[in-house]
N, C-alpha and C positions, 0 to 999 in steps of 0.2 A: 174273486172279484170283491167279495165282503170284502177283506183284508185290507186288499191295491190301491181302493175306491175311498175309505173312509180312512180318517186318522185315530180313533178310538177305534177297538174290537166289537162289533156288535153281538157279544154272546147271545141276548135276547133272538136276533135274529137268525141266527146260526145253528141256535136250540130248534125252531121254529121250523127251519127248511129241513134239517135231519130228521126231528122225531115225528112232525106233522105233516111232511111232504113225502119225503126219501120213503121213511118208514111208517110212518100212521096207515098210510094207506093199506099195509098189509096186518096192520094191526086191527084185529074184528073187536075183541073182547076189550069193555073199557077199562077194566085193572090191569091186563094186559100195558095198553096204551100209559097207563098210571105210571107202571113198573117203569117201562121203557125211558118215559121222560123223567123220574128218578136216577135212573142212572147215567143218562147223558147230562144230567148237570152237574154229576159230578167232575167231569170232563170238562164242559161248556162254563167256565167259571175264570174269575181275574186271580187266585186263589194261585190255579195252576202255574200263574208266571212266575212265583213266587221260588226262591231257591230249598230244595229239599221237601218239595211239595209230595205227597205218598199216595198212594191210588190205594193201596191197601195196608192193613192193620201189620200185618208182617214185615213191613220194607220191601217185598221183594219185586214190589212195583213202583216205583217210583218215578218222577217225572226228570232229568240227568238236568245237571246243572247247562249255563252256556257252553262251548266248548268246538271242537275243531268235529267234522263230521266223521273223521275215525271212532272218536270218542263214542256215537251216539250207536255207529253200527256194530261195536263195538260191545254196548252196553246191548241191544238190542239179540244179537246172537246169543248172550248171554240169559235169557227167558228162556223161564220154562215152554219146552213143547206143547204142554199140550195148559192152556188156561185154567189156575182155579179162579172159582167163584167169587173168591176175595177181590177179585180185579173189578167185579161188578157190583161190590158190594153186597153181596151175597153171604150166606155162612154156610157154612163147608156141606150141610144135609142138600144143599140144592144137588151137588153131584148124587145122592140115590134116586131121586127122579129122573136125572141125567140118564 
């Protein structure tokens, strides 16, 4: 509805419903809460529309240019199984907590 409804993106609001509705609510701890809305903006941003936009420091995340919807599942099957850290902004010691 965001989307349908306005003609700008409201990332503010979109940030908003995810980190503080979806999910604040199960978030107790406020650094918790902190973290969480960190890393959704990295996401939640005009940034992202941008061609060649990188989610993390490696390339191996990246955001795929326009393109036909083979293209995307395409690119999508092509991720690793199982998520590093990197995707979240993370550095790699978060997986020994893991």
């Amino acid at each position: 509805m965001f989307l349908d409804e306005q003609e700008d993106i409201p990332w503010d609001a979109m940030l908003y419903v995810t980190g503080h509705i979806n999910y604040g609510g199960r978030v107790t701890d406020d650094w918790d809460r902190v973290c969480l809305l960190s890393i959704l903006k990295k996401y939640y941003t005009s940034d992202i529309l941008e061609d060649g936009y990188q989610l993390s420091s490696s390339g191996t995340y990246t955001v795929p240019d326009m393109g036909p919807l083979q293209m995307f599942k395409d690119y999508i099957s092509n991720l690793p199984l199982v998520d590093a850290p990197e995707v979240f902004g993370l550095h790699e010691n978060a997986n020994i907590t893991f």
